[in-house]
C-alpha positions as CSV (number, residue, x, y, z in Angstrom):
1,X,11.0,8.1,4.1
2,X,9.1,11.3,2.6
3,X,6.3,11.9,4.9
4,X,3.5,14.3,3.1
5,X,0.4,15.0,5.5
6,X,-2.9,16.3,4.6
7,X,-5.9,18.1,5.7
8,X,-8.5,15.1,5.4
9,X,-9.0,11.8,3.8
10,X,-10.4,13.2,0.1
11,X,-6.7,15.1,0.3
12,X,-4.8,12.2,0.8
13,X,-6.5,10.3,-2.2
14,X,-5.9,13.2,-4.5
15,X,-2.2,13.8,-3.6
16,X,-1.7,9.7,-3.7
17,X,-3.6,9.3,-7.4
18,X,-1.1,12.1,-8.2
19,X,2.0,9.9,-7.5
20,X,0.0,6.8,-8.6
21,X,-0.3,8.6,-12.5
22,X,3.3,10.2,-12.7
23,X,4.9,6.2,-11.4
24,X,2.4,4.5,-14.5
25,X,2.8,7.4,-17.0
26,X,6.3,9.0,-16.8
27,X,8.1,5.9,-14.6
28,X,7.1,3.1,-16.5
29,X,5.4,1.5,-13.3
30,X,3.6,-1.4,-15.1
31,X,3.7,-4.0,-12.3
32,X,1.6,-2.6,-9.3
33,X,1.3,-4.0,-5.7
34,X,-2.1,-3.0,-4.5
35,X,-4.1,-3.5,-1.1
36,X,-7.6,-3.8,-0.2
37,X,-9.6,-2.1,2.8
38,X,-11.4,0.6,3.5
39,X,-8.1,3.4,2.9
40,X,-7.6,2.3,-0.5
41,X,-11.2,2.9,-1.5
42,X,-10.9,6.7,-2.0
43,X,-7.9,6.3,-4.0
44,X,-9.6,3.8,-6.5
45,X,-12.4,6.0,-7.0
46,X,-9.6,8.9,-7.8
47,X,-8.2,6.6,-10.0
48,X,-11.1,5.3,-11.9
49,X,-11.8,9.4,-12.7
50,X,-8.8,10.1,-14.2
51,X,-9.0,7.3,-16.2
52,X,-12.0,8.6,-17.6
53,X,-10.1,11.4,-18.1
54,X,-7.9,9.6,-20.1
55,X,-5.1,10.9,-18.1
56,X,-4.0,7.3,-17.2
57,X,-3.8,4.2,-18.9
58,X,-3.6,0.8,-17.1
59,X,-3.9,-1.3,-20.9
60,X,-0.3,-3.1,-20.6
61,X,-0.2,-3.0,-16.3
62,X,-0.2,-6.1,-14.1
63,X,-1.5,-5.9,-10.5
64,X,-0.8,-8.0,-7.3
65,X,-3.0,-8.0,-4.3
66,X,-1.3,-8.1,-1.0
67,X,-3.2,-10.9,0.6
68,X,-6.8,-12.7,-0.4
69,X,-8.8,-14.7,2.7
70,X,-7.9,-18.9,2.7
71,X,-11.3,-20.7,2.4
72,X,-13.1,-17.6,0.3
73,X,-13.8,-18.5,-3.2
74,X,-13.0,-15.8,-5.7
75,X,-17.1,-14.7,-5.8
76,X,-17.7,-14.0,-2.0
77,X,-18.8,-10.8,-1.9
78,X,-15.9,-9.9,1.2
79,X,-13.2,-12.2,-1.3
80,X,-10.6,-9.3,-2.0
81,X,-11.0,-10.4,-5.8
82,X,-14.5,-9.3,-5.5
83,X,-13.3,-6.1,-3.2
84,X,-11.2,-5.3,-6.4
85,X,-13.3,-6.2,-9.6
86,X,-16.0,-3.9,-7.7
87,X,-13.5,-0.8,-6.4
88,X,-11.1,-0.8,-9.6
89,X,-10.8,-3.4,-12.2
90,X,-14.3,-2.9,-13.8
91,X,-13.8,1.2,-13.9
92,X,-10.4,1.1,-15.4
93,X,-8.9,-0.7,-19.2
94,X,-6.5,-3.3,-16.8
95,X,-6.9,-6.7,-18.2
96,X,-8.2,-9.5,-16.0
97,X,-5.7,-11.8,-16.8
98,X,-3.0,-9.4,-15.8
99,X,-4.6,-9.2,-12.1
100,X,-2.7,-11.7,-10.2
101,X,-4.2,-13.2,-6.5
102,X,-3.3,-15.8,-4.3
103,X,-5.7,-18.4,-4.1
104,X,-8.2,-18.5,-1.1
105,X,-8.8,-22.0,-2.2
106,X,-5.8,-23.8,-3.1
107,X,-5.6,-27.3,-2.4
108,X,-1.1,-26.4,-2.0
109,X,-0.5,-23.4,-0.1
110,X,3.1,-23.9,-0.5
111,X,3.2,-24.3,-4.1
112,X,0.3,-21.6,-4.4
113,X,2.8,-18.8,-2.5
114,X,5.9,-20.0,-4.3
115,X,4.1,-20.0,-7.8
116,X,3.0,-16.0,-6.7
117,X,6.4,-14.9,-6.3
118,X,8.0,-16.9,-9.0
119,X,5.2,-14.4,-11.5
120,X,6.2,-11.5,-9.5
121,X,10.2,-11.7,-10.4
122,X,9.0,-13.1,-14.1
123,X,7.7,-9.8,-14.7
124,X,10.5,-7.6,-13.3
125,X,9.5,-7.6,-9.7
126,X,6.7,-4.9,-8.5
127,X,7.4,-1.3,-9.2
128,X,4.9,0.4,-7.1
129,X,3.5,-1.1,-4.2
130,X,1.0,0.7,-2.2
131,X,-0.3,-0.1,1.3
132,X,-2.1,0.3,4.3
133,X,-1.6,-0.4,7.4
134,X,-3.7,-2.0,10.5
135,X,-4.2,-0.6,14.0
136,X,-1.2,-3.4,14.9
137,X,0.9,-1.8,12.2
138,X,0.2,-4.8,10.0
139,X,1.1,-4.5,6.2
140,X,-0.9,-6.8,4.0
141,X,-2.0,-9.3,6.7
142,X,1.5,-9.8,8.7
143,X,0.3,-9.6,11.9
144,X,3.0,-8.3,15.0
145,X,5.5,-10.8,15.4
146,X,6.2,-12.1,12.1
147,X,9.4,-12.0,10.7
148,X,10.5,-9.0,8.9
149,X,12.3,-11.0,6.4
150,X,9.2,-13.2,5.9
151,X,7.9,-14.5,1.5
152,X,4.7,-15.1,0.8
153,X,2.6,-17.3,2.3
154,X,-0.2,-18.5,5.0
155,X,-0.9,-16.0,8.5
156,X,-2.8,-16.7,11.6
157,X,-5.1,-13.4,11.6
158,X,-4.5,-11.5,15.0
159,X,-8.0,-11.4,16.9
160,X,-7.1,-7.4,16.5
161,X,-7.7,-7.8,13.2
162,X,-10.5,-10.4,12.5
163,X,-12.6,-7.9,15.2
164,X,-11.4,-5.0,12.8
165,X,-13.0,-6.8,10.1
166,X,-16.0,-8.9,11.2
167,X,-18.2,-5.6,10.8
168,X,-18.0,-6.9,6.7
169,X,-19.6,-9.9,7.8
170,X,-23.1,-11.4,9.1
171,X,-21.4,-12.8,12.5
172,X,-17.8,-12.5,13.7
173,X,-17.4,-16.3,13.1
174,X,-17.7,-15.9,9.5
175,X,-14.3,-14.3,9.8
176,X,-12.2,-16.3,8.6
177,X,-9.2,-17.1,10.8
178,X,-6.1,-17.4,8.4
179,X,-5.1,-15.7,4.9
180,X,-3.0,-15.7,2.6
181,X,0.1,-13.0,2.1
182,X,2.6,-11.2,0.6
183,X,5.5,-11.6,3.4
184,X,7.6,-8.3,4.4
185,X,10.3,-9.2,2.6
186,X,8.4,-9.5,-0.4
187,X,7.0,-6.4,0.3
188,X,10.7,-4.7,1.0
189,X,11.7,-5.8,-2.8
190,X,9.4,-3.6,-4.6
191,X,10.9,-0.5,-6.6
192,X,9.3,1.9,-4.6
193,X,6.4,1.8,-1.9
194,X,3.5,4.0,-1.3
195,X,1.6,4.1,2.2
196,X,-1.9,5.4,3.0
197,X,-3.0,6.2,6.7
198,X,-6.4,8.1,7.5
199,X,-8.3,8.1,10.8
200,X,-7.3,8.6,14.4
201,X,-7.8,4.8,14.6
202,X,-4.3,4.5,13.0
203,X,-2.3,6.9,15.0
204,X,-0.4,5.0,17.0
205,X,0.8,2.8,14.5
206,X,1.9,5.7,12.4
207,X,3.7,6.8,15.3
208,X,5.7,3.5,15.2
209,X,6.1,2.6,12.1
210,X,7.8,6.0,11.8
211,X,9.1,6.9,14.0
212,X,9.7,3.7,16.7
213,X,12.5,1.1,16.3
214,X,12.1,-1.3,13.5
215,X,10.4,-4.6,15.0
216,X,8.3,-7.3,14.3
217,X,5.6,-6.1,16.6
218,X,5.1,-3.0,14.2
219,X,5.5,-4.6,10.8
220,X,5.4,-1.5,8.9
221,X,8.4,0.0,10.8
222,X,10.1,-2.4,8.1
223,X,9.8,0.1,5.7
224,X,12.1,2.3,7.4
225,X,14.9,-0.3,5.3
226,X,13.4,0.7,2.1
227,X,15.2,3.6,0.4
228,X,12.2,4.9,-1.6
229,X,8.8,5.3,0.8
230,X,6.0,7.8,0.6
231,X,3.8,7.8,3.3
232,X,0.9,10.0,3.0
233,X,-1.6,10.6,6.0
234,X,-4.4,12.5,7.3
235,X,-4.6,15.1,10.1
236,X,-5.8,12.3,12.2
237,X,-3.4,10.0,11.3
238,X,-0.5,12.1,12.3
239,X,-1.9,12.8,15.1
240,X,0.5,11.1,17.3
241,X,3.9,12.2,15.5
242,X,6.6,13.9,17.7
243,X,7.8,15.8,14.6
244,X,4.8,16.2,13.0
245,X,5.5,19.7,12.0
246,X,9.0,19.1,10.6
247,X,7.1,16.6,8.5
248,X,4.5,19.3,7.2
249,X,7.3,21.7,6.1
250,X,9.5,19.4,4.4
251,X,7.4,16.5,2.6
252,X,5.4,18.6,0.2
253,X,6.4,19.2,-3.3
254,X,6.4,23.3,-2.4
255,X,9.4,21.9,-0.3
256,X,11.3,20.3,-3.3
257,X,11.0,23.1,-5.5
258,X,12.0,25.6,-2.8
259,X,15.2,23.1,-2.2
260,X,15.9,23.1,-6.2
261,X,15.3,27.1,-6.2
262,X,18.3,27.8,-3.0
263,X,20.5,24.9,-5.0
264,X,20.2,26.9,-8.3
265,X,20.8,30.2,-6.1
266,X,24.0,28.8,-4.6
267,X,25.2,27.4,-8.0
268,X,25.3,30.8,-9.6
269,X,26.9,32.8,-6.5
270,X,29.5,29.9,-7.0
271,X,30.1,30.8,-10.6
272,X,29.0,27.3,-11.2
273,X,25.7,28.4,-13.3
Protein backbone atom coordinates (compact mmCIF):
# COMPACT_ATOMS: atom_id res chain seq x y z
CA UNK A 1 0.00 0.00 0.00
CA UNK A 2 1.79 3.41 -1.33
CA UNK A 3 0.66 5.91 1.06
CA UNK A 4 1.21 9.66 -0.62
CA UNK A 5 0.00 12.61 1.82
CA UNK A 6 -0.58 16.05 1.01
CA UNK A 7 -0.81 19.57 2.28
CA UNK A 8 -4.73 20.07 1.72
CA UNK A 9 -7.67 18.77 -0.09
CA UNK A 10 -7.01 20.85 -3.71
CA UNK A 11 -3.46 18.74 -3.33
CA UNK A 12 -4.95 15.58 -3.03
CA UNK A 13 -7.18 16.08 -6.14
CA UNK A 14 -4.33 17.29 -8.28
CA UNK A 15 -1.93 14.38 -7.37
CA UNK A 16 -5.07 11.75 -7.71
CA UNK A 17 -6.27 13.31 -11.44
CA UNK A 18 -2.51 12.77 -11.99
CA UNK A 19 -2.71 8.88 -11.44
CA UNK A 20 -6.33 8.92 -12.81
CA UNK A 21 -4.74 10.27 -16.54
CA UNK A 22 -1.47 8.17 -16.66
CA UNK A 23 -3.98 4.59 -15.65
CA UNK A 24 -6.54 5.90 -18.78
CA UNK A 25 -3.84 7.21 -21.10
CA UNK A 26 -0.59 5.10 -20.84
CA UNK A 27 -2.38 1.89 -18.80
CA UNK A 28 -5.15 1.29 -20.92
CA UNK A 29 -7.58 1.69 -17.78
CA UNK A 30 -10.88 1.68 -19.77
CA UNK A 31 -13.12 0.12 -17.17
CA UNK A 32 -13.25 2.53 -14.05
CA UNK A 33 -14.85 1.95 -10.60
CA UNK A 34 -15.89 5.32 -9.37
CA UNK A 35 -17.54 6.55 -5.96
CA UNK A 36 -19.77 9.26 -5.10
CA UNK A 37 -19.59 11.87 -2.03
CA UNK A 38 -18.32 14.77 -1.08
CA UNK A 39 -14.17 13.54 -1.53
CA UNK A 40 -14.64 12.67 -4.97
CA UNK A 41 -16.00 16.05 -5.97
CA UNK A 42 -12.66 17.85 -6.23
CA UNK A 43 -11.20 15.16 -8.24
CA UNK A 44 -14.14 15.28 -10.89
CA UNK A 45 -13.72 18.87 -11.29
CA UNK A 46 -9.78 18.15 -11.83
CA UNK A 47 -10.79 15.77 -14.19
CA UNK A 48 -13.40 17.61 -16.14
CA UNK A 49 -10.28 20.44 -16.72
CA UNK A 50 -8.02 18.31 -18.16
CA UNK A 51 -10.33 17.04 -20.36
CA UNK A 52 -10.80 20.37 -21.67
CA UNK A 53 -7.37 20.24 -22.00
CA UNK A 54 -7.56 17.49 -24.08
CA UNK A 55 -5.05 15.78 -22.00
CA UNK A 56 -7.55 12.89 -21.31
CA UNK A 57 -9.95 11.10 -23.26
CA UNK A 58 -12.81 8.99 -21.67
CA UNK A 59 -14.53 8.23 -25.56
CA UNK A 60 -14.07 4.24 -25.41
CA UNK A 61 -14.16 4.08 -21.09
CA UNK A 62 -16.94 2.31 -19.13
CA UNK A 63 -17.68 3.42 -15.47
CA UNK A 64 -19.22 1.58 -12.41
CA UNK A 65 -20.56 3.38 -9.43
CA UNK A 66 -19.93 1.72 -6.22
CA UNK A 67 -23.38 1.73 -4.78
CA UNK A 68 -26.77 3.81 -5.84
CA UNK A 69 -29.72 4.27 -2.97
CA UNK A 70 -32.81 1.31 -3.16
CA UNK A 71 -36.14 3.17 -3.58
CA UNK A 72 -34.34 6.50 -5.49
CA UNK A 73 -35.35 6.69 -9.03
CA UNK A 74 -32.47 7.58 -11.34
CA UNK A 75 -33.79 11.61 -11.40
CA UNK A 76 -33.71 12.33 -7.62
CA UNK A 77 -31.60 15.05 -7.23
CA UNK A 78 -29.41 12.92 -4.09
CA UNK A 79 -29.80 9.51 -6.78
CA UNK A 80 -25.91 8.94 -7.27
CA UNK A 81 -26.84 8.85 -11.07
CA UNK A 82 -27.79 12.31 -10.78
CA UNK A 83 -24.61 13.00 -8.25
CA UNK A 84 -22.62 11.75 -11.41
CA UNK A 85 -24.34 13.12 -14.63
CA UNK A 86 -23.98 16.53 -12.59
CA UNK A 87 -20.08 16.15 -11.08
CA UNK A 88 -18.66 14.18 -14.30
CA UNK A 89 -20.51 12.69 -17.07
CA UNK A 90 -21.89 15.89 -18.57
CA UNK A 91 -18.15 17.68 -18.41
CA UNK A 92 -16.35 14.90 -19.95
CA UNK A 93 -16.83 12.71 -23.83
CA UNK A 94 -17.81 9.24 -21.60
CA UNK A 95 -20.81 7.80 -23.26
CA UNK A 96 -23.98 7.35 -21.27
CA UNK A 97 -24.55 4.02 -22.15
CA UNK A 98 -21.15 3.00 -21.02
CA UNK A 99 -22.02 4.32 -17.30
CA UNK A 100 -23.20 1.23 -15.57
CA UNK A 101 -25.43 1.62 -12.02
CA UNK A 102 -27.24 -0.63 -10.02
CA UNK A 103 -30.73 -0.08 -9.92
CA UNK A 104 -32.40 1.90 -6.95
CA UNK A 105 -35.62 0.53 -8.27
CA UNK A 106 -35.40 -2.92 -9.36
CA UNK A 107 -38.26 -5.00 -8.84
CA UNK A 108 -35.12 -8.35 -8.35
CA UNK A 109 -32.39 -7.27 -6.31
CA UNK A 110 -30.75 -10.56 -6.70
CA UNK A 111 -30.87 -10.73 -10.37
CA UNK A 112 -30.19 -6.80 -10.45
CA UNK A 113 -26.59 -7.41 -8.35
CA UNK A 114 -25.81 -10.65 -10.25
CA UNK A 115 -26.58 -9.03 -13.71
CA UNK A 116 -23.90 -5.95 -12.39
CA UNK A 117 -21.19 -8.27 -11.87
CA UNK A 118 -21.83 -10.56 -14.70
CA UNK A 119 -21.11 -6.78 -17.07
CA UNK A 120 -18.27 -6.11 -14.91
CA UNK A 121 -16.21 -9.59 -15.76
CA UNK A 122 -17.83 -9.21 -19.53
CA UNK A 123 -15.71 -6.22 -19.94
CA UNK A 124 -12.45 -7.52 -18.38
CA UNK A 125 -13.20 -6.80 -14.80
CA UNK A 126 -12.52 -2.97 -13.48
CA UNK A 127 -9.02 -1.57 -13.86
CA UNK A 128 -9.12 1.37 -11.67
CA UNK A 129 -11.30 1.55 -8.86
CA UNK A 130 -11.23 4.53 -6.81
CA UNK A 131 -12.77 5.09 -3.37
CA UNK A 132 -13.61 6.79 -0.37
CA UNK A 133 -14.11 5.84 2.74
CA UNK A 134 -16.75 6.62 5.70
CA UNK A 135 -16.04 7.72 9.25
CA UNK A 136 -16.78 3.65 10.03
CA UNK A 137 -14.19 2.83 7.42
CA UNK A 138 -16.97 1.83 4.97
CA UNK A 139 -16.06 1.42 1.25
CA UNK A 140 -18.83 1.92 -1.15
CA UNK A 141 -21.73 1.44 1.40
CA UNK A 142 -20.33 -1.90 3.36
CA UNK A 143 -20.99 -0.88 6.60
CA UNK A 144 -18.63 -2.52 9.73
CA UNK A 145 -19.37 -6.03 10.03
CA UNK A 146 -19.97 -7.21 6.62
CA UNK A 147 -18.03 -9.73 5.30
CA UNK A 148 -14.78 -9.01 3.63
CA UNK A 149 -15.42 -11.55 1.03
CA UNK A 150 -18.87 -10.04 0.35
CA UNK A 151 -20.43 -9.52 -4.06
CA UNK A 152 -22.62 -7.18 -4.88
CA UNK A 153 -25.72 -6.64 -3.49
CA UNK A 154 -28.36 -5.07 -0.90
CA UNK A 155 -26.89 -3.21 2.79
CA UNK A 156 -28.64 -2.10 5.81
CA UNK A 157 -27.15 1.57 6.05
CA UNK A 158 -25.43 2.00 9.54
CA UNK A 159 -27.25 4.94 11.42
CA UNK A 160 -23.40 6.35 11.29
CA UNK A 161 -23.91 6.78 8.00
CA UNK A 162 -27.56 7.74 7.18
CA UNK A 163 -26.76 10.82 10.00
CA UNK A 164 -23.62 11.41 7.74
CA UNK A 165 -25.78 11.85 4.94
CA UNK A 166 -29.25 13.26 5.97
CA UNK A 167 -27.65 16.90 5.72
CA UNK A 168 -28.36 16.17 1.55
CA UNK A 169 -31.82 15.86 2.46
CA UNK A 170 -35.03 17.86 3.68
CA UNK A 171 -35.51 15.56 6.96
CA UNK A 172 -33.36 12.69 8.17
CA UNK A 173 -36.31 10.28 7.36
CA UNK A 174 -35.91 10.97 3.80
CA UNK A 175 -32.75 8.96 4.17
CA UNK A 176 -33.20 6.12 2.84
CA UNK A 177 -32.38 3.11 4.98
CA UNK A 178 -30.83 0.34 2.57
CA UNK A 179 -28.64 0.57 -0.83
CA UNK A 180 -27.37 -1.08 -3.05
CA UNK A 181 -23.46 -2.23 -3.42
CA UNK A 182 -20.52 -3.33 -4.82
CA UNK A 183 -19.35 -6.04 -1.97
CA UNK A 184 -15.55 -6.10 -0.80
CA UNK A 185 -14.80 -8.75 -2.66
CA UNK A 186 -15.90 -7.18 -5.65
CA UNK A 187 -14.07 -4.37 -4.80
CA UNK A 188 -10.69 -6.58 -3.93
CA UNK A 189 -10.82 -7.93 -7.78
CA UNK A 190 -10.21 -4.70 -9.46
CA UNK A 191 -6.60 -4.25 -11.26
CA UNK A 192 -5.56 -1.68 -9.14
CA UNK A 193 -7.43 0.66 -6.40
CA UNK A 194 -7.12 4.24 -5.68
CA UNK A 195 -8.23 5.76 -2.23
CA UNK A 196 -9.13 9.40 -1.26
CA UNK A 197 -9.27 10.57 2.42
CA UNK A 198 -9.62 14.48 3.41
CA UNK A 199 -10.73 15.96 6.63
CA UNK A 200 -9.99 15.25 10.24
CA UNK A 201 -13.48 13.60 10.25
CA UNK A 202 -11.76 10.60 8.58
CA UNK A 203 -8.77 10.10 10.82
CA UNK A 204 -9.44 7.38 12.62
CA UNK A 205 -10.53 5.30 10.05
CA UNK A 206 -7.36 6.01 8.07
CA UNK A 207 -5.62 5.04 11.12
CA UNK A 208 -7.31 1.55 10.77
CA UNK A 209 -7.63 0.85 7.57
CA UNK A 210 -3.90 1.27 7.56
CA UNK A 211 -2.57 0.54 9.77
CA UNK A 212 -5.06 -1.73 12.29
CA UNK A 213 -5.71 -5.54 11.66
CA UNK A 214 -7.73 -6.35 8.79
CA UNK A 215 -11.57 -6.78 10.05
CA UNK A 216 -14.85 -6.44 9.11
CA UNK A 217 -15.44 -3.65 11.57
CA UNK A 218 -13.00 -1.37 9.33
CA UNK A 219 -13.95 -2.52 5.79
CA UNK A 220 -11.36 -0.68 4.11
CA UNK A 221 -8.54 -2.41 6.10
CA UNK A 222 -9.46 -5.12 3.32
CA UNK A 223 -7.40 -3.38 1.00
CA UNK A 224 -4.40 -4.23 2.89
CA UNK A 225 -4.91 -7.90 0.67
CA UNK A 226 -4.69 -6.00 -2.51
CA UNK A 227 -1.22 -5.81 -4.01
CA UNK A 228 -1.68 -2.54 -5.89
CA UNK A 229 -3.29 0.42 -3.53
CA UNK A 230 -2.67 4.15 -3.53
CA UNK A 231 -4.08 5.89 -0.79
CA UNK A 232 -3.80 9.57 -1.04
CA UNK A 233 -4.77 11.91 2.07
CA UNK A 234 -4.78 15.24 3.44
CA UNK A 235 -2.85 16.64 6.45
CA UNK A 236 -5.96 16.05 8.29
CA UNK A 237 -6.53 12.87 7.32
CA UNK A 238 -3.25 11.49 8.38
CA UNK A 239 -3.62 12.96 11.26
CA UNK A 240 -3.84 9.93 13.39
CA UNK A 241 -0.99 7.71 11.60
CA UNK A 242 1.78 6.37 13.91
CA UNK A 243 4.18 6.49 10.92
CA UNK A 244 3.00 9.22 9.35
CA UNK A 245 6.36 10.56 8.63
CA UNK A 246 7.85 7.37 7.17
CA UNK A 247 4.79 7.70 4.88
CA UNK A 248 5.79 11.37 3.85
CA UNK A 249 9.32 10.40 2.92
CA UNK A 250 8.66 7.32 0.99
CA UNK A 251 5.29 7.58 -0.98
CA UNK A 252 6.05 10.50 -3.26
CA UNK A 253 7.28 10.16 -6.63
CA UNK A 254 10.66 12.23 -5.46
CA UNK A 255 11.06 8.94 -3.50
CA UNK A 256 10.84 6.57 -6.59
CA UNK A 257 13.16 8.38 -8.65
CA UNK A 258 15.67 8.85 -5.73
CA UNK A 259 15.27 4.78 -5.36
CA UNK A 260 15.84 4.31 -9.31
CA UNK A 261 18.91 7.01 -9.00
CA UNK A 262 20.93 4.75 -5.78
CA UNK A 263 19.78 1.38 -8.03
CA UNK A 264 21.49 2.88 -11.16
CA UNK A 265 24.46 4.02 -8.78
CA UNK A 266 24.93 0.58 -7.32
CA UNK A 267 24.63 -1.13 -10.80
CA UNK A 268 27.56 0.73 -12.21
CA UNK A 269 29.96 0.34 -8.96
CA UNK A 270 29.01 -3.36 -9.64
CA UNK A 271 30.25 -3.30 -13.17
CA UNK A 272 26.78 -4.26 -13.99
CA UNK A 273 25.99 -0.74 -16.03
Amino acid sequence: MRVIICPNEDAVAKEAYKLVRDRVVHAGAKVLGLPTGSTPIKLYGEIAKGYKRQEIDFSDVHSFNLDEYLGLPPEHKQSYRYFMNENLFKHINIKLDNTHFLDGLCDDIEGECMAFEALIEDLGGIKLQILGIGRDGHIGFNEPGTPLNSRTGYVTLAPETIEDNKRFFKTADEVPRWALSMGVGTILEAREILLLATGSSKADAIAGMIEGPICSMNTASALQMHNDVTVILDEAAAGKLERKEHYMKTGGSDNVAEMYAYLMAARKKAGLD
